[in-house]
C-alpha positions in Angstrom: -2.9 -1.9 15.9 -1.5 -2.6 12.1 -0.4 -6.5 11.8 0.8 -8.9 9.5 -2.0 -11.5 8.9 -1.5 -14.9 7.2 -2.2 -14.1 3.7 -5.6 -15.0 2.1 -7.6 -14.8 -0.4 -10.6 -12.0 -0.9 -12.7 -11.0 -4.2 -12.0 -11.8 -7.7 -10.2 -10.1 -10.3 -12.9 -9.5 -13.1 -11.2 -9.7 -16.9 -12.9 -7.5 -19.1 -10.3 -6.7 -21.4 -7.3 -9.1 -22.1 -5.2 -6.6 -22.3 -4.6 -6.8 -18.5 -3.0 -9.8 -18.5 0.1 -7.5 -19.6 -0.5 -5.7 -16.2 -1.6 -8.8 -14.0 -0.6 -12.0 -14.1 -3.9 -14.6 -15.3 -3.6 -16.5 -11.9 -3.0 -13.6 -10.0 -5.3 -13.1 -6.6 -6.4 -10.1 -4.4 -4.8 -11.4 -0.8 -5.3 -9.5 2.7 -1.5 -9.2 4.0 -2.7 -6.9 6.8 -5.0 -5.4 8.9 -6.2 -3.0 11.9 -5.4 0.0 10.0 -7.7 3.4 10.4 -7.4 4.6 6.7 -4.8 3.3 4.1 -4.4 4.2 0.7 -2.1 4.2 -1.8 -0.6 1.0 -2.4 2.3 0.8 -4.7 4.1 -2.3 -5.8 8.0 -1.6 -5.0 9.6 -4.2 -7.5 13.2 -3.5 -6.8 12.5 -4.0 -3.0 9.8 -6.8 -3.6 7.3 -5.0 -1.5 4.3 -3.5 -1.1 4.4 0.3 0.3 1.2 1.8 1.5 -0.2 4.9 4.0 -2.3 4.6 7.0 -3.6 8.5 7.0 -4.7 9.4 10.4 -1.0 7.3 12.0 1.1 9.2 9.7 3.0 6.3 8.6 3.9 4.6 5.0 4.4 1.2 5.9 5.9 -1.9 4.1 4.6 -5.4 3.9 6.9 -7.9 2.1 7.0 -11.5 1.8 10.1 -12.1 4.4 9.8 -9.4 6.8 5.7 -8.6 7.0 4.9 -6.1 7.9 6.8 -2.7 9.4 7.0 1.1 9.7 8.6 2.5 6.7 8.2 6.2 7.2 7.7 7.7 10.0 7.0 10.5 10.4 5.3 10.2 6.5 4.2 14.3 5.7 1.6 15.9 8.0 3.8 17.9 10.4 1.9 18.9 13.0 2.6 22.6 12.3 -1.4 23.3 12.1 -4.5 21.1 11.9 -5.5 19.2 9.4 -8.0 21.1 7.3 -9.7 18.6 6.2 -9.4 15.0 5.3 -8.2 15.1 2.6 -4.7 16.7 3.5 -1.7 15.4 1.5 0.3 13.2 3.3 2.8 11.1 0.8 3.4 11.2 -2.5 5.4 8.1 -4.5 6.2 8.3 -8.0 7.6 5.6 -9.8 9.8 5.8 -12.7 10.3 3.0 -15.3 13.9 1.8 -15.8 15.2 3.4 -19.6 
């Protein structure tokens, strides 16, 4: 089952362009937040909510990881609707689109 881990450190963040530190902050590190999840994909940083959103394919479920509340079900059920199988695996589940403030 999906849980909230303590976070912690994994792999490096390899600078081959300084251009990225526009995009990510120079001390910035790659943390696990979470884990038992089948297949997740996805992630999106939501600034405005200060979290991270992220599907888990085969549970059907976009969850949401954040600092103060870890980790929970966000969406649920999150696209495939059960109306026929699931072709194949790469069936469309969630979309999120982000829009940059004007």
């Amino acid at each position: 089952e999906p849980v909230s881990v303590t976070p912690r450190p994994i792999g490096k963040i390899e600078r081959h362009d300084p251009a990225l530190d526009g995009l990510i902050a120079p001390g910035a590190t790659i943390e696990v937040v979470a884990e038992g999840f089948v297949w997740s994909e996805g992630p999106v940083w939501f600034r405005d909510g200060a979290c991270l959103l992220f599907s888990d394919i085969p549970r059907n479920t976009v969850f949401k990881w954040s600092e103060k509340g870890g980790l929970e079900p966000y969406l649920v059920p999150s696209g495939y609707t059960g109306a026929g199988p699931r072709a194949t695996s790469r069936t469309c589940q969630t979309a999120v689109t982000c829009t940059p403030p004007t």
